[in-house]
C-alpha positions in Angstrom: 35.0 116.3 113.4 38.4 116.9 114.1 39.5 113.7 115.3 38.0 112.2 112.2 40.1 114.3 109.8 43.1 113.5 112.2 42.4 109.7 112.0 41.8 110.3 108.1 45.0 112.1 107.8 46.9 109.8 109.4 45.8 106.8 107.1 46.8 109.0 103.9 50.3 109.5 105.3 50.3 105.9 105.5 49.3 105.5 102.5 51.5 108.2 100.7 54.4 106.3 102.3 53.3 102.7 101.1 53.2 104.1 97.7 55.9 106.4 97.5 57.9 103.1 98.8 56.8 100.9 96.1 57.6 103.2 93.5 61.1 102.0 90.8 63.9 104.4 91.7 64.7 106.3 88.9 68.0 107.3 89.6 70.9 104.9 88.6 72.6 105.9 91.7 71.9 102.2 93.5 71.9 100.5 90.4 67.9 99.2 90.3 67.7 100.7 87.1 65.0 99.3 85.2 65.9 96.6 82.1 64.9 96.8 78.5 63.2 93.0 78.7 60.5 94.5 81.2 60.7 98.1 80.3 56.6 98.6 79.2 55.4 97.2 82.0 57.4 98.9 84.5 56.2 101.8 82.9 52.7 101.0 82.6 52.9 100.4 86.9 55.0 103.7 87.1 52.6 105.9 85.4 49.5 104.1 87.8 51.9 104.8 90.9 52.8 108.3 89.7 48.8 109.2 89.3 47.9 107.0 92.4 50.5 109.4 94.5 49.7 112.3 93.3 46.0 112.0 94.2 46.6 110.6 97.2 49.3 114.0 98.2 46.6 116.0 97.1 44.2 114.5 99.5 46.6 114.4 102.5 47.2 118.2 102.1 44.1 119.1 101.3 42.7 117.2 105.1 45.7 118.8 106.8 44.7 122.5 105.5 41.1 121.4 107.0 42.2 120.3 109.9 44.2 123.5 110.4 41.5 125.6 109.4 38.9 123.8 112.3 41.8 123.9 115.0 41.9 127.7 114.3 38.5 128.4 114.6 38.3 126.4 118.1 40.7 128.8 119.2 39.3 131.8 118.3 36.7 131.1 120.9 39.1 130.9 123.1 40.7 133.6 125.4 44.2 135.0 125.6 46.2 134.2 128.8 46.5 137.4 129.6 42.4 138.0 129.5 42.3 134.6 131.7 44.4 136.0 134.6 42.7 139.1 134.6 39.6 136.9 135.0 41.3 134.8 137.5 43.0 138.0 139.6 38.6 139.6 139.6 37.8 136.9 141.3 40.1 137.2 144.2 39.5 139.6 147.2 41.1 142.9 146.7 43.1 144.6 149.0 41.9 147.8 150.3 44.1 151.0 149.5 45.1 152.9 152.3 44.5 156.9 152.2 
């Protein structure tokens, strides 16, 4: 399960970077400013990429607090190093105390 909501995650990031990519820089900082001639219809595509982002952030954080929330359950069941050694230094012989 969690290598499927790895894989999953891994194509939204894709995604989100895709689209965040083809998205009109609003800034006039670089000068791609948009022009009056073509002004409705790059706003008609902004608004879709806007929405299509937003759902698609939403998705990728919402798989990564799943995945987070499955890895920490696996290691719950785990053990602590320091209960493992103890496990480890049982099963060695002891040496006897001298009186």
């Amino acid at each position: 399960m969690e290598s499927l909501l790895i894989f999953v995650n891994i194509i939204l990031a894709v995604i989100l970077i895709i689209v965040i990519l083809l998205q009109r820089s609003e800034g006039g900082a670089l000068g791609l400013g948009v022009s009056q001639d073509n002004f409705t219809s790059a706003r008609s595509v902004g608004t879709f990429l806007t929405k299509f982002t937003s759902i698609i952030a939403t998705l990728f954080i919402i798989c990564s607090i799943a995945i987070v929330a499955i890895s920490r359950d696996e290691l719950r069941e785990t053990q602590s190093v320091l209960e493992k050694e103890e496990e480890e230094n049982s099963n060695l012989p002891q040496i006897p105390k001298s009186e």
